[in-house]
N, C-alpha and C positions, 0 to 999 in steps of 0.2 A: 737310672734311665739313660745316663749318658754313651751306654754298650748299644745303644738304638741304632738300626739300620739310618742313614737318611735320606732323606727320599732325592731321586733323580732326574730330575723333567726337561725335555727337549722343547723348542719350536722349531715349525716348518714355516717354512721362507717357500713359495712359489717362486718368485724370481728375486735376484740379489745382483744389484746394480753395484755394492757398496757391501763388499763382504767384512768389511771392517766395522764398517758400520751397522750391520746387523749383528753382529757378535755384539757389538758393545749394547744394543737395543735389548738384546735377549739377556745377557750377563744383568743390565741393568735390572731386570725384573725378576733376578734368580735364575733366570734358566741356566743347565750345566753345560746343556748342547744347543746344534742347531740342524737342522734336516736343511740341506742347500742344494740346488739342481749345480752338477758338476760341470755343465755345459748349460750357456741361455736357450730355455726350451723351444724359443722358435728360430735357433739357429742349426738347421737342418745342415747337413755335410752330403754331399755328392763322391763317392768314391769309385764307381763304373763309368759313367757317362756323363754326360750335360757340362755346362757353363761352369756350374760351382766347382766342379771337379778341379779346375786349373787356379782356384781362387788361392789368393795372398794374404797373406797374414795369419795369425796365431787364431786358435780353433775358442780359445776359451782364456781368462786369467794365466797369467805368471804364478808360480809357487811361491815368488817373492812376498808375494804379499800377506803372508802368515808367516812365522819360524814355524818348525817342525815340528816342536810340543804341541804349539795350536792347532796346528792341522791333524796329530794324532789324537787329541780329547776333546777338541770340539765340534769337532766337522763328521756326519755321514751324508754322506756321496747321492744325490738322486740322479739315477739314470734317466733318461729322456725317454718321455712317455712316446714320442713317437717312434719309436725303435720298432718295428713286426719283424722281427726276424723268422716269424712263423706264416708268414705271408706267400699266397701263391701266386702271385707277382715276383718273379726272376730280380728283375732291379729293385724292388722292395724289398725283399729278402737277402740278396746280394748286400746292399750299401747298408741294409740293419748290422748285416751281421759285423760287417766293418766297424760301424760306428760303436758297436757293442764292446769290439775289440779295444777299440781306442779307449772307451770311456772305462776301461776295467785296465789295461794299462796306468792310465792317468790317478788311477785312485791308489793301484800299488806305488806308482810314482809319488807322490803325495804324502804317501806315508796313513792312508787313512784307517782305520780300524775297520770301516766296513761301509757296506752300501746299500741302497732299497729300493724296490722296485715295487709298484702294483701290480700284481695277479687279476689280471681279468676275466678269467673260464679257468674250464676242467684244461685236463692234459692235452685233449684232442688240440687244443688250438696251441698248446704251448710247449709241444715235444722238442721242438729246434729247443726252444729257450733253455728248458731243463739241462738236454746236453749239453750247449754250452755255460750254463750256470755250474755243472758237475765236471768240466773242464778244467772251468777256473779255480774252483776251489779246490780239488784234488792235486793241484799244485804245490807248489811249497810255499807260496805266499801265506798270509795272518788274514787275510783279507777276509773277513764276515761278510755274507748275505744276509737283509733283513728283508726277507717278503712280505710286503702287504696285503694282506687278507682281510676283506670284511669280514665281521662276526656272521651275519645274517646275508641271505643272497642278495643283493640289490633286486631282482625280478621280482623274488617275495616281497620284499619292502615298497616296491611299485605298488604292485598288487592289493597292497591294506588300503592304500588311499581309493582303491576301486571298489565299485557295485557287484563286477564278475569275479565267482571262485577263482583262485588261482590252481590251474595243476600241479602235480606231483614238480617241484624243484628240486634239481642238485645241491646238495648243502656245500658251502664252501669248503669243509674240513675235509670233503672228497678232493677238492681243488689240492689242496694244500698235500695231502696225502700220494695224491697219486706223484705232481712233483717232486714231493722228499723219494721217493721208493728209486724215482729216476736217477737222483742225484743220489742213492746208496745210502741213507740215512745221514749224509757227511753230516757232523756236528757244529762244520761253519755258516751252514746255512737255517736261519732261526725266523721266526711269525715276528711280524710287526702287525699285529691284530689291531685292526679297526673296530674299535667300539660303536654298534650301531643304535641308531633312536629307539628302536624296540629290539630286545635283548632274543633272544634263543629262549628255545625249554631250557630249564635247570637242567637235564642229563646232557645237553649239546655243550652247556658249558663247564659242566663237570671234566668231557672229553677235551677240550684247550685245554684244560690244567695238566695235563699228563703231556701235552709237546711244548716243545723247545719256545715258550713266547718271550721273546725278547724284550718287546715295550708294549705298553698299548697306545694306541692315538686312540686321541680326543678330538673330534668334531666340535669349534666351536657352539656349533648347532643344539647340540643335546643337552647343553647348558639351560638352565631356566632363572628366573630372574626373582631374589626374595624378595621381600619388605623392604629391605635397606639398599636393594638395587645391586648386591653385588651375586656373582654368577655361581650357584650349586647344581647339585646333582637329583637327580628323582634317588629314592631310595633302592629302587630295582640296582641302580647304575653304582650308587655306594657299598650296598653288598657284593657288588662285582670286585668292586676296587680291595673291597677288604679281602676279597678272597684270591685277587691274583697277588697282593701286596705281600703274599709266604713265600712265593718266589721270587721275588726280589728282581719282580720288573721294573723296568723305567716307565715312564710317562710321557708320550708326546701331543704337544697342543696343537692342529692342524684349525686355519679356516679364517678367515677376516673377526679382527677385534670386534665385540658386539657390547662391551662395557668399555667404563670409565678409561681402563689402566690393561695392559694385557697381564702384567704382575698378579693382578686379582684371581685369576685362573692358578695361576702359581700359590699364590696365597691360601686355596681351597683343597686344591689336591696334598698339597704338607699339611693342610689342616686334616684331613681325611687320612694319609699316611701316616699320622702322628696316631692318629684312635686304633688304629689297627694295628699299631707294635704292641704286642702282647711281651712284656717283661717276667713272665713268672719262671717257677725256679727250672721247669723244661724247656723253655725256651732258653734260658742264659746257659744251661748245660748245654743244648744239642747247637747252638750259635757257632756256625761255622763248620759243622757237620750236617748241612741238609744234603742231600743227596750222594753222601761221601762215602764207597766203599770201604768196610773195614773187612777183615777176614775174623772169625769167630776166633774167640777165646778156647785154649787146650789146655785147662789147666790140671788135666790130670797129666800129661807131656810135660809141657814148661809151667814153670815159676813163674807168678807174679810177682810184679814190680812194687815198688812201695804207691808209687802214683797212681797205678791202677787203685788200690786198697782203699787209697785215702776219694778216690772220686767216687767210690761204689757207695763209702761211709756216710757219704753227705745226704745219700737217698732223704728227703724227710718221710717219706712214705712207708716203706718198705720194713723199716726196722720197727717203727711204729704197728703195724700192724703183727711182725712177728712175735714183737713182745704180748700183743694181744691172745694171740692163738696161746704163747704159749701159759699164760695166766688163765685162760677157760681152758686147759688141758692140766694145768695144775690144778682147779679144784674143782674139776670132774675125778681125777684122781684122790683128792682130799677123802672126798665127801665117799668114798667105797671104800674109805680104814681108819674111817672117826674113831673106832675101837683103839689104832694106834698112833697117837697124834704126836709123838715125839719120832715118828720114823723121819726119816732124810728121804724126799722124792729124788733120784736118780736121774739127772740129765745128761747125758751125750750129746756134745755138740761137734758134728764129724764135720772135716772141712770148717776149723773156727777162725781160719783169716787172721785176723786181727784185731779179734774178740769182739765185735759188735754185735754177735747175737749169745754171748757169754756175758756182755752188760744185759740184755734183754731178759736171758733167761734169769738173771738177778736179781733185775728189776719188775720183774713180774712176780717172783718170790715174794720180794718185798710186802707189793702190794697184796698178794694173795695172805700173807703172814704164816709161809708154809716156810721150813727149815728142808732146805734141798744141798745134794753134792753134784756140783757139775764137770763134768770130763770135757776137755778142751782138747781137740784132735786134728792136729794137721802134719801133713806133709811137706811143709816150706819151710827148710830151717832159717830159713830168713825172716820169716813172720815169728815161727818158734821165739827166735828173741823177744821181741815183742812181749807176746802171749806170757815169758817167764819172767819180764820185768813187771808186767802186771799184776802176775801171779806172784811176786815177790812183795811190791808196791804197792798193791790196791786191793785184790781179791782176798791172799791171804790163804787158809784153810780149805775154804768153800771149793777152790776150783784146784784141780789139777792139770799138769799141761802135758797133753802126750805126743812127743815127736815122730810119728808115724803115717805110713800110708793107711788109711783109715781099713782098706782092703786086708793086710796084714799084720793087725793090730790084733792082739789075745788080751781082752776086756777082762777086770778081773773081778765083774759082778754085773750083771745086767742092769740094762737101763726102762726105767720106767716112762722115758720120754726120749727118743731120737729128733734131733732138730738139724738141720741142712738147709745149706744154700746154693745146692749145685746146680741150676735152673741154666738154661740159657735159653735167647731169642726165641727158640724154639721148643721149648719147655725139656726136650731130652738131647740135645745137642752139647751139652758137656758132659753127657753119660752121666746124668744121675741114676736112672734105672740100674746101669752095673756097680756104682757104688753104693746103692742103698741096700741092692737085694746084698751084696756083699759084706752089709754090717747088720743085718737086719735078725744076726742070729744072736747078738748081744740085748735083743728088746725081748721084754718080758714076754708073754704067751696075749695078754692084754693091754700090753705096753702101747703107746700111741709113736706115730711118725709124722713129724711137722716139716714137710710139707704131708697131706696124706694119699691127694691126688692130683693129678696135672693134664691140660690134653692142648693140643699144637692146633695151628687152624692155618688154613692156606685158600687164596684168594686168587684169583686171574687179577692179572696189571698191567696196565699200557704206561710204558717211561722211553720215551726216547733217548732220554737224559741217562735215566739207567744202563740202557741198552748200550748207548756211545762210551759209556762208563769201560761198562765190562770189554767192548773191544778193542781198548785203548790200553788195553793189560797185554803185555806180552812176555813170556820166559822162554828163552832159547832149550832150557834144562825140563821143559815140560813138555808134556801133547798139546797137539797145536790147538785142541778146543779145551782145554783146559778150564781157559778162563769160564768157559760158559757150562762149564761141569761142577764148579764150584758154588757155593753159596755165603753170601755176605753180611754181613749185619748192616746194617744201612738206615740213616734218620729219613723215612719217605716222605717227598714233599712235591718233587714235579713229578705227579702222575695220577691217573685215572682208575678207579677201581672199577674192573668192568663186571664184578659181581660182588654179592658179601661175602666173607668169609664161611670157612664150613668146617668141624671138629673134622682133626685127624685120627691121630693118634694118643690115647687115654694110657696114661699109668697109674698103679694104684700101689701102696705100702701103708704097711709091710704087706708084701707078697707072697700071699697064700695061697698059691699057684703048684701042684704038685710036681710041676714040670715048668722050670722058671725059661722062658725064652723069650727075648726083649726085640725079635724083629717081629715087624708087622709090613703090611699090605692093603692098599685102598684104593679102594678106586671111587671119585667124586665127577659129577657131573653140573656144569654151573649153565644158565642159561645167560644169551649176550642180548642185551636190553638196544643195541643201536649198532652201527660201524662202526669199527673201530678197530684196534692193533693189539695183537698180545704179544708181550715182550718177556714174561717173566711169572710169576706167582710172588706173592709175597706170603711171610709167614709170622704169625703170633703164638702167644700162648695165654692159657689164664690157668690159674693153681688153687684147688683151696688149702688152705694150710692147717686150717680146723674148725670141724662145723661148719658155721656160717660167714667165717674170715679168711677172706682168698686177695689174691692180687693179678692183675690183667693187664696186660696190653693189646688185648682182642680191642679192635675201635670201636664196638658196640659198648662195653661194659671196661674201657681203660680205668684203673686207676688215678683220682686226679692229683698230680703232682707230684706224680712217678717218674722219672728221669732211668734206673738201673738197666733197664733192657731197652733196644731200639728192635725194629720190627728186621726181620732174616729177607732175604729176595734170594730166590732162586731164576736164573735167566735158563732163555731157552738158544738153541744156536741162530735161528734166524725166526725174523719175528711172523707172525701167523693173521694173514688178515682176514677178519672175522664180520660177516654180516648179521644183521638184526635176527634173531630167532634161531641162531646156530645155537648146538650142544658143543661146552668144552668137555672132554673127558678126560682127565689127568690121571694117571696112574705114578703114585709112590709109594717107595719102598725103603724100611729100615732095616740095612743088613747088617748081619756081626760076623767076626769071627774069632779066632781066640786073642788075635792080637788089634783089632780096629771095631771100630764102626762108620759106617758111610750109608750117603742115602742115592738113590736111584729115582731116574722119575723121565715119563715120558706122557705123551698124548698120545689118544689114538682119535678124536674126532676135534673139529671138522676135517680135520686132516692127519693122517699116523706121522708121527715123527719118529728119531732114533733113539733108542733109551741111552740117557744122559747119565755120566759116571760112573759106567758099568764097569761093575768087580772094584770099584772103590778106585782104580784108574788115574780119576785127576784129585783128589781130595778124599782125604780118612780122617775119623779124626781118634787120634792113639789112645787106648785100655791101657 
């Protein structure tokens, strides 16, 4: 348990007379941070006209009074609520915009990490602000924006405590949205979401988990009081917690103490972030891979590494199941040659790694009490060693080890059983289908193939996180959309699925196909349940490997305690903003030729886009 994230919790200070002293207040009851006005909020500045204008003395604190570590990890910056820089009033807007300038100055001066501001309306009222919030931050400065956003509209939440309907409200996440678009999606600018007394539908909050939320505050207020008088949460407000606690937000406590101790609020939310670290063996794998770009595995191209081998080996799931398939595929076979029960069933294991499914196939022998020879076939003479210290050391007789490309390989008896681990993210994305149809002439006429079939699944997905990902990739030696022509393997965690997933692409072996051709063509259509942003498609797969023994990472039907495959993302160049009751249309394509495979894929509704990695362009991946 000691690999546990741990939890991070600010307080917010309305005003700080004694910034020493509220640091030491907050520290005392745990907190990491502190939310501080960077300017006392009723000390207005005059920078056109008037009296104040010509006024003496320092605007705010000396820096002196922190060293610079402190001011960097413990302090975010609130700007002054009375700022309108959106205001149409000339000197309102005039001295806002000044004072805006100063206080964004003062916080890179500072050294501070970042600053916050409440959001009060849609973009109508806040277009000045945006652009200059997208001024600042497209600088060279570090400087974070945390916008505060209520969950819920405040008008709505008026409106419950009244006798009259309320009409048709603007959801904040339109607030929020139209904002970010202003400011280019910049990645320094992130939600400080206001958690409110009555929560959103479940699909509105499904939609926050896919942007950028940096902490949530806590409104004293929505606290309720147990038995023992100390401050929890309604259970609505705990499943929130546990479900924003995957992305690895902070915590800030806003509002006048209403208990004993303010500690005690600190005390509840670690107790709450403690139930929601899930420690099992997918979590400590994917730990520090959430949302982390990786480029797919070639491993008919390059060599694996010995550390790749040994992370795949740890699967508990995966091997286990394989050894199952292939134990009801040995005495499915038994049981058709009882007449000859001294024969040797015949295993091929093409692509054997590192023998893990050459123990399997042994171990399923075993327990079948079937007398089998298995062929052990790779192309890594680096594993090769491996495989022949094995085959020297442990196996013995039983197994043979053939150093080859499994495609090029002259078998010198058929196999009564094909077994493969060529699977990736997206079930044909390591070209299984070309390696299997390419061995598929060494299996008997009735012989079996483990896997025996496979099919890819792709979903619409809102990721900011993702998005800012992929544009933050640059290669001078590539096309310039490159990065968004490519596809990733990636642990998905901040982002919203804006539909379920839906079969792509199906293979089947051995392939009995009189005309073997491994590209396909689809076209899917998802319907969009609310507003929201599409960034991307995500992709799965699920296999069966025999009968009724398969393995998945579709999120409907995952495997539990499967760690080997993380889910694929496919981006698109610019993101697509999509209203309630639109059709997405996706069109994908898997092309071959004699030396590659690559995939293609575009939209044509709500809006046509441009077909993304055409002719294999920015990404192939090598035969």
């Amino acid at each position: 348990m000691s690999n546990q994230r741990s939890i991070s919790c600010g307080l917010d200070f309305c005003a700080v007379p004694d910034l020493n002293n509220c640091i030491f207040t907050a520290n005392s009851s745990k907190y990491e941070f502190v939310f501080v006005p960077l300017i006392h909020p009723l000390y207005k500045r005059e920078f056109v006209s008037g009296a104040a204008k010509s006024r003496n003395g320092p605007f705010t604190r000396p820096d002196l009074v922190l060293c610079s570590s402190d001011w960097n990890n413990l302090i975010i910056g609130k700007l002054s609520s009375h700022i309108k820089v959106d205001s149409r009033n000339f000197f309102i807007k005039k001295n806002s915009e000044e004072a805006l300038n100063q206080e964004f100055a003062l916080a890179r001066h500072l050294g501070l990490v970042g600053v916050t501001f409440r959001l009060m309306g849609g973009i109508e009222q806040n277009g000045n602000l945006a652009r200059i919030v997208s001024d600042k931050v497209t600088s060279t400065c570090t400087l974070q924006v945390w916008i505060q956003i209520p969950m819920e509209n405040p008008v709505k939440q008026a409106y419950s405590y009244r006798e009259q309907e309320c009409s048709s409200v603007e959801s904040t996440w339109e607030w929020w949205n139209a904002f970010r678009i202003i400011c280019d999606y910049d990645r320094k600018v992130g939600i400080a979401l206001i958690v409110s007394h009555d929560l959103p539908e479940q699909e509105e909050i499904d939609r926050w988990l896919g942007e950028p939320v940096r902490c949530l505050i806590f409104p004293t207020t929505i606290f309720i009081t147990n038995k023992k008088g100390y401050p929890v949460l309604s259970k609505a407000h705990q499943t929130l917690v546990k479900r924003f606690s995957m992305l690895e937000v902070q915590f800030v406590l806003t509002g006048a103490n209403r208990h004993q101790n303010i500690g005690y609020y600190h005390n509840y939310l670690e107790y709450l972030w403690k139930g929601c670290q899930i420690n099992g063996p997918v979590e400590r794998f994917a730990r520090g891979y959430e949302d982390y770009l990786q480029c797919p595995l070639q491993p008919l191209m390059d060599n694996l590494e010995s550390q790749t081998y040994e992370i795949f080996e740890k699967d508990p799931v995966k091997y286990t199941q394989y050894q199952t398939a292939i134990y009801q595929a040995i005495l499915g076979i038994a049981s058709k040659t009882e007449e000859d029960k001294n024969r040797k069933i015949v295993i091929m294991v093409v692509g054997a790694g590192r023998g893990p499914l050459v123990y399997a196939s042994l171990n399923a022998a075993e327990m079948a009490r079937q007398n089998i020879k298995v062929y052990a076939v790779e192309k890594n003479p680096n594993a090769v060693l491996t495989l022949q210290a094995l085959e020297r050391d442990v196996w013995g007789e039983k197994v043979t080890v053939v150093s080859c490309d499994m495609r090029e390989w002259d078998a010198p008896e058929k196999a009564d059983i094909l077994v493969s681990e060529l699977l990736g993210s997206f079930s044909d994305n390591e070209l299984s289908p070309e390696c299997l149809d390419g061995v598929q002439k060494f299996l008997k006429d009735d012989g079996i193939s483990i896997p025996s079939s496979y099919t890819s699944y792709i979903a619409p997905v809102q990721s900011s996180k993702l998005y800012n990902e992929v544009r933050q990739c640059k290669d001078k030696e590539k096309h310039s959309l490159a990065h968004f022509e490519t596809s990733y393997v990636v642990h998905l965690q901040n982002k919203y699925d804006i539909a379920k997933p839906q079969p792509l692409f199906t293979f089947k072996h051995p392939n009995k196909g009189i005309v073997i051709d491994n590209s396909r063509y689809e076209i899917k259509t998802f319907e969009v349940q609310q507003n929201c942003v599409l960034h991307g498609f995500s992709g799965y797969f699920d296999t069966v490997l025999y009968k009724d023994v398969t393995l998945s990472i579709e999120p409907s039907t995952h495997s539990p305690g499967m760690f080997s495959w993380f889910p694929i993302f496919f981006p698109i160049r610019e993101p697509v903003q999509l209203k309630a009751g639109d059709e997405i249309v996706v069109h994908f394509w898997r092309q071959c030729s004699t030396k590659n495979v690559w995939y293609e894929w575009c939209i044509s509704k709500p809006i046509p886009v441009a077909i993304h990695n055409p002719g294999g362009r920015s990404y192939t991946i090598g035969l």
